[in-house]
N, C-alpha and C positions, 0 to 999 in steps of 0.2 A: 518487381514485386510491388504491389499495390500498399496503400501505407494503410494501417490497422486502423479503423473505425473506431473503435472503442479498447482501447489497449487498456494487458492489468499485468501488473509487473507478477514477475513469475520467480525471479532471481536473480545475482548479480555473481559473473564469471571472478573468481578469485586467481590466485595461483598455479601453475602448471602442477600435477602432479607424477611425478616420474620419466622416462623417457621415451612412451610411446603414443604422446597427446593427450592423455587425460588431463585431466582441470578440476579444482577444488570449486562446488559453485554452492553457495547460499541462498537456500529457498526460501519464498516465503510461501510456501504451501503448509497444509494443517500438516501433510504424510510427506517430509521432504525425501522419500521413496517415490510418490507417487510424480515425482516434477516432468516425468517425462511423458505421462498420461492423456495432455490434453493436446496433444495435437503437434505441430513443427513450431518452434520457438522460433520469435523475430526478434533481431537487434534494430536500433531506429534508425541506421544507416542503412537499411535494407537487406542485410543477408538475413539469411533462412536455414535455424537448426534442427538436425534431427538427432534424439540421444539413441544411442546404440545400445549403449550400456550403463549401469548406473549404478554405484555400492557408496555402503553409510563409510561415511568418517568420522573423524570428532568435529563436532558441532558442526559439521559440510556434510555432503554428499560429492563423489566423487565423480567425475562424468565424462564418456568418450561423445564426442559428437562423428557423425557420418562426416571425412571430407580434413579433420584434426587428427594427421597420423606422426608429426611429432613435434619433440617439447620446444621448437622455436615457434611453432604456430599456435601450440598452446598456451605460449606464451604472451603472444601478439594479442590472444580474448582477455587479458587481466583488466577486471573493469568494467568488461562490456555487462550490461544490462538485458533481459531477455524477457520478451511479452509472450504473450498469446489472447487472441481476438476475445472480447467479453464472452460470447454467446457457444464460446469452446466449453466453460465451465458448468459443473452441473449445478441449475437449481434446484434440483429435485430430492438432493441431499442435505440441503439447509434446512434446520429449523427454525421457528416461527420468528423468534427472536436471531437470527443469525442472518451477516449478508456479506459482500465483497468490498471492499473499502471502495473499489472500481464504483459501485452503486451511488456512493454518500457525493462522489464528487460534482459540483450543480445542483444539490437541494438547496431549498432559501432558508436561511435560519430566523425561527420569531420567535417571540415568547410569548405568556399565554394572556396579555394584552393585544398583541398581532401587531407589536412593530418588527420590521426590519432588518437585520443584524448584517442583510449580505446575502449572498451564496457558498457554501462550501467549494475552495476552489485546490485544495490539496489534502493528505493524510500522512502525517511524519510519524516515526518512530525515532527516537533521539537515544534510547535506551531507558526510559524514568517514566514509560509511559505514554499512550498515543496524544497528538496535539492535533487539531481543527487548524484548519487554515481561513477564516473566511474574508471574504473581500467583495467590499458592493462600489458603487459606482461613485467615484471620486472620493472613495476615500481609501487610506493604506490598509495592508493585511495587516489581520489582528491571528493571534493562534487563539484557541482557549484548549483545554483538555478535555479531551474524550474519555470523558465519566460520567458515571451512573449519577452521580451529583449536577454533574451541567448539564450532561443529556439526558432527559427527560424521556423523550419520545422521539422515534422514528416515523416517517412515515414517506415509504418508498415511491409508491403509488400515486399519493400526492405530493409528491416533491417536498416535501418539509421536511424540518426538524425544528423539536421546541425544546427551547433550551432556558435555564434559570440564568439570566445574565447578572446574578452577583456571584452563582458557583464559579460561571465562567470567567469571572474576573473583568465582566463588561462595563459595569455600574461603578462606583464609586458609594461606600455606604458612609464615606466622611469619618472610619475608625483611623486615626494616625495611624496607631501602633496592632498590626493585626496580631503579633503576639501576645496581646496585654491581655491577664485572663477575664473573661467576662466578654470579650470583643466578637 
């Protein structure tokens, strides 16, 4: 199997369910129904999935793969991570303001002086909220938060993004106490 061009995480294998190889898996799709729609899922060790079958759980979707008939093998994906190629997904269903976190990663981040800040070089969810990853050249990863506050502007097509680097917590405004009210 050739390795994925542009990989976008599609889900992460949880749990076996039951005893004839289904698996509990965690999408991150908008319709975690729709996970098995875009085509044969890749692991980055090189197998190649294809869902058979697929019903809702609580907060999972449950899933048989072609090849997973039972719960010691289903047991063996606990973990595993599953892509599918960028150009599997539709753009055609995004609005204006909508895109794939797959997109963001490689735009250079400036503000609207047109310094520097980096390149987007990941996209976390921690639970509390998405976080930027960005990192330029010789210097360490910094996060900021992916908000309407920091981010400003997208811009896909030109490879940017402008961002307020005191929302983002890049600046230093010199307040000690950022609780003290008035700050």
């Amino acid at each position: 199997m050739a390795k994925l061009e542009n990989p976008v995480l599609m889900g992460v294998i949880g749990a076996a369910q039951g005893l004839r190889g289904e698996v509990r898996v965690r999408t991150f799709t908008g319709d975690p129904m729709a996970f098995g729609e875009y085509g044969h899922l890749h692991s980055t060790d090189g197998r190649v999935f294809e869902v058979l079958d697929i019903r809702e759980g609580k907060n999972v979707v449950i899933v048989r793969f072609r090849g997973v008939n039972d719960r010691n093998a289903a047991e063996a994906l606990n973990g595993l991570e599953l892509y599918v190629e960028r150009e599997n997904l539709p753009d055609e269903e995004l609005d204006d303001d909508e895109f794939f976190y797959a997109d963001l990663e490689g735009l250079e981040v400036i503000d609207a002086e047109g310094k520097s800040y980096g390149n987007v070089s990941a996209v976390f969810d921690f639970g509390a909220g998405d976080l930027l990853e960005l990192k330029g050249p010789g210097k360490r990863p910094v996060l900021i938060p992916f908000s309407e506050a920091a981010v400003l502007e997208i811009d896909l097509d030109g490879g940017k993004m402008l961002i307020d680097p005191i929302a983002a917590g890049l600046v230093d405004t010199g307040d000690d106490d950022p609780l003290k009210p008035g700050s």
